[in-house]
C-alpha positions in Angstrom: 6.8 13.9 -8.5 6.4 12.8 -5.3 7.6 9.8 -2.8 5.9 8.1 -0.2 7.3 5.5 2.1 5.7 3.8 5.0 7.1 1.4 7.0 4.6 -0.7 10.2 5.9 -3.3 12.0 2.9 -6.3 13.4 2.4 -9.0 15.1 0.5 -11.0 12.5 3.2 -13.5 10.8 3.6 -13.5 6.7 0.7 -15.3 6.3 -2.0 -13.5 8.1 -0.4 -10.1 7.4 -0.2 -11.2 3.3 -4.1 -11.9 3.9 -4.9 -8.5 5.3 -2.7 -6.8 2.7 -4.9 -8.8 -0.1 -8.0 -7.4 1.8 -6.4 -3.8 1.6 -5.6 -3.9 -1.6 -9.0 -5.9 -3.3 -11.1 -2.2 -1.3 -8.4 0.0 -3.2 -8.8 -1.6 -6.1 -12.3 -1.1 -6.5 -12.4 2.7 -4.4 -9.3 4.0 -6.8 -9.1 1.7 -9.9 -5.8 0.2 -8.7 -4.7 -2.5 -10.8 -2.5 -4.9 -8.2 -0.4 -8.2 -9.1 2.0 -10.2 -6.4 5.2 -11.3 -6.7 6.3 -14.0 -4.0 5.2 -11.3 -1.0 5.5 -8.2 -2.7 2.4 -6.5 -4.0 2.6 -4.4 -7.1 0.4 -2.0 -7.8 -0.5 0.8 -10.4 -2.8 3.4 -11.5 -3.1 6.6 -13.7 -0.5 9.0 -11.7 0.9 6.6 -9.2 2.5 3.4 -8.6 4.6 1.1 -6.1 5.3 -1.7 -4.1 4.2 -3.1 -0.4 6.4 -5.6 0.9 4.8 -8.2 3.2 7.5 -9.5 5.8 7.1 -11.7 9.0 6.6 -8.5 11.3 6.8 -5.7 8.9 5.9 -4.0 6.1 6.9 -1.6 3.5 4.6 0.5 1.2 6.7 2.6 -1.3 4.9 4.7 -3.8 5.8 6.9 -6.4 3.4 9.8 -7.5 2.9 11.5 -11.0 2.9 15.4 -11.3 -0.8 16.1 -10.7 -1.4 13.7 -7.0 1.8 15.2 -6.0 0.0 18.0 -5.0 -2.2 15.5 -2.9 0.7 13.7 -1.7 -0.2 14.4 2.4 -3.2 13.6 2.2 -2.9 10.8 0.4 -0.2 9.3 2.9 -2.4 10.2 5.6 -5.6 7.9 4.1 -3.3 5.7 3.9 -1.8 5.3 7.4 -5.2 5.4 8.3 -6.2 2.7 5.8 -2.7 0.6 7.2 -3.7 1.0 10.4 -7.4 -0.4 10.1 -5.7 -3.5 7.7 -3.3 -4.7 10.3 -5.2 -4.6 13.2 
């Protein structure tokens, strides 16, 4: 199994960053089958092989997920897509 954590700090308050977090998560929901639910400003999310959270502050964020056996082996490019993916959502 493998870990990834991701921390980004912006410039958007709660609000508008919860928003583009929303809109991040509704594309990977229907490009990877992620099933996603919040909890007061902490998305949870889930799929066959991985799961985690993203925690929505005022001027950060913090994207922890935990990979099964078989994406572990795609664990660096996974984080990359998604820094890349981060990136483009809190712009």
């Amino acid at each position: 199994m493998a870990n990834i954590r991701i921390q980004r700090t912006h410039q958007l308050g709660l609000e508008n960053a919860r928003a583009q977090v929303e809109t991040f998560a509704q594309s990977l929901r229907e490009e990877l089958q992620i099933d996603y639910e919040w909890n007061d400003n902490r998305l949870i999310f889930r799929r066959t092989g991985a799961s985690g959270t993203l925690e929505v502050g005022t001027d950060s964020i913090e994207l922890d997920i935990e990979l099964g056996m078989a994406l572990s082996l795609l664990a660096g490019t996974i984080e990359k897509d998604i820094n890349e993916k981060l990136d483009n959502a809190l712009k």
